[in-house]
N, C-alpha and C positions, 0 to 999 in steps of 0.2 A: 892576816885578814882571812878568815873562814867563816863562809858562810851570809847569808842575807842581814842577818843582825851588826855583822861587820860592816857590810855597807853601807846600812843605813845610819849607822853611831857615827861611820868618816862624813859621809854624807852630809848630817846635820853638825857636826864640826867645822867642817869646811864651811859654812852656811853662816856658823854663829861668828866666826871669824871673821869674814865678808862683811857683819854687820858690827863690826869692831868690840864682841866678847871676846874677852882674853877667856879662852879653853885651853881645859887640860883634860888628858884621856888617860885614864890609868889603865892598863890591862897587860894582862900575863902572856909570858913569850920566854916558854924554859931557855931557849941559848942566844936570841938577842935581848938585852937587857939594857937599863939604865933609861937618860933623857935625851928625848931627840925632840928639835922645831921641823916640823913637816914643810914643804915648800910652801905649802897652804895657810903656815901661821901656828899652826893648830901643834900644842906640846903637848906629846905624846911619853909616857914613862909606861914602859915597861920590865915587868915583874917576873921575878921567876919563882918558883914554889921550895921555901927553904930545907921543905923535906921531900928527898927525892924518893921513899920507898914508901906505897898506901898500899891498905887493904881494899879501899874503894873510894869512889866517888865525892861521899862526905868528910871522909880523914883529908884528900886532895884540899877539899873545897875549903875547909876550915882549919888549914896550916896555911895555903895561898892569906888568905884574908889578916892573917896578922903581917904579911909582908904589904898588904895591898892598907890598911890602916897607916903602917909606915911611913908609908909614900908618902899616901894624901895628907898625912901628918906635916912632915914636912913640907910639900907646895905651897899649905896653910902656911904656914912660921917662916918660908921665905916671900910669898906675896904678902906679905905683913898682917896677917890674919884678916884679909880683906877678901876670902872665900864666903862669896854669899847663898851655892848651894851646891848639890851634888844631888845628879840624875844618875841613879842604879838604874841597872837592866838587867829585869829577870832576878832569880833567886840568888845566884850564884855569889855577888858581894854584897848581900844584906848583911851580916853581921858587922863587915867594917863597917857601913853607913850607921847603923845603928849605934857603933859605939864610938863613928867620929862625929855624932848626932851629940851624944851626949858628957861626951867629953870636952868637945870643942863649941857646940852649941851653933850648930851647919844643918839646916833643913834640909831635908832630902825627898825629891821626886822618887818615886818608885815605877818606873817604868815597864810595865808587864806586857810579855812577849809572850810567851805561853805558862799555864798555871799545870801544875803536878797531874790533877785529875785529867788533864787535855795531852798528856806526852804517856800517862801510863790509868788510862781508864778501869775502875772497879777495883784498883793494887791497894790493897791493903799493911801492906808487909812492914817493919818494922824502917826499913828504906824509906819506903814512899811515904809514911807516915812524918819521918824526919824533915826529906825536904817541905814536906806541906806547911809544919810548922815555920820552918824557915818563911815558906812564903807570906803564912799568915804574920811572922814578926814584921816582916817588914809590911806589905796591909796596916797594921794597926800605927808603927811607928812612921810611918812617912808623912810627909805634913798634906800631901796628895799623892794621887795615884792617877798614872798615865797611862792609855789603853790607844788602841788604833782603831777600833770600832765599838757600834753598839752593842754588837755581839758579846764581845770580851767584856765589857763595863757590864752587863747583865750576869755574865757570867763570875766575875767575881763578886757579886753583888751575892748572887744564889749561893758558891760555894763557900765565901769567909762572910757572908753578911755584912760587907763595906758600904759604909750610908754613900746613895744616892751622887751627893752635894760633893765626896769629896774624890770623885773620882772624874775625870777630865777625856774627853774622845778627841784626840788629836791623829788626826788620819795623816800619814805622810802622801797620799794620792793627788792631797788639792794645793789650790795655788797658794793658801794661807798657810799651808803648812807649816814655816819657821818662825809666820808671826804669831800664830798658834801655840807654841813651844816659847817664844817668848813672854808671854801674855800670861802662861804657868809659869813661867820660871820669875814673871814679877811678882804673883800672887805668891809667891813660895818665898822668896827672899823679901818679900815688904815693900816690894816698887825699886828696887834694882836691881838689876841684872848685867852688870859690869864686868864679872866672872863664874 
């Protein structure tokens, strides 16, 4: 757990559990690995990165991600392929979602935390350029996109030109919060939300 994005992913875990969604939390953790059930319900798998030497950031992100495909592979093919959808966060494992999108045929929220141009303003560099498109893959493929303010949902609006309609303000500040989140997550799976 590092950082505000981690608490808010246990946080809304713990929440969907509460409300009897079997969740699962995939994420990376170089030397504890494998599956563990939380006290809270909530099954958590984590991953480690099969290649332990980068040259940067992208090489990490995009050897993780065929580990983190994997997984969610398999969750799918042990819950009897009764995975109804998968909330990414941030750029970082849009490629799995994308190709457990279209391999396995799993809608995916895109949940945006911060966009490229807001962590590294005016960067043009052959870097920043990469993750942008990351971002925008996932923008274009996700069946919706999650934002916490109006702010954000204008702002991907301006920088990837994301229509209007298919983007969602789900603020974790108010009382509706989880059923907010739920509400997307029935519009995304087609009216259920069971996992």
């Amino acid at each position: 757990m590092v950082g505000q994005l981690a608490d808010y992913i246990n946080a809304l875990a713990t929440q969907l559990v509460k409300r009897k969604v079997e969740t699962y939390v995939v994420t990376y953790n170089d030397s504890l690995t494998g599956a563990a059930e939380e006290p809270s319900g909530v099954k958590v798998v984590r991953v480690a990165n099969p290649v332990h030497t980068h040259i940067g950031v992208l090489t990490w992100d995009l050897t993780l991600n065929q580990e983190i495909e994997r997984v969610a592979a398999n969750i799918y093919y042990q819950a009897g392929k009764r995975i109804n959808l998968i909330d990414v966060y941030d750029w970082h494992f849009i490629p799995a979602a994308v190709s457990l999108k279209n391999a396995l045929n799993i809608p995916f929220v895109y949940s945006v935390e911060s966009l490229e141009d807001q962590r590294s303003p005016d960067s043009n560099t052959p870097y920043n350029m990469s993750i942008k498109s990351i971002e925008w893959l996932g923008l274009y493929e996700a069946k919706k996109v999650s934002v916490k303010s109006k702010w954000m949902r204008d702002e991907v609006v301006r920088i990837y030109t994301v229509p209007n309609e298919k983007i969602e303000v789900v603020s974790s500040g108010t009382s509706s919060w989880v059923r907010d989140v739920l509400k997307l997550y029935k519009t995304v799976a087609g009216g259920s939300s069971s996992k």
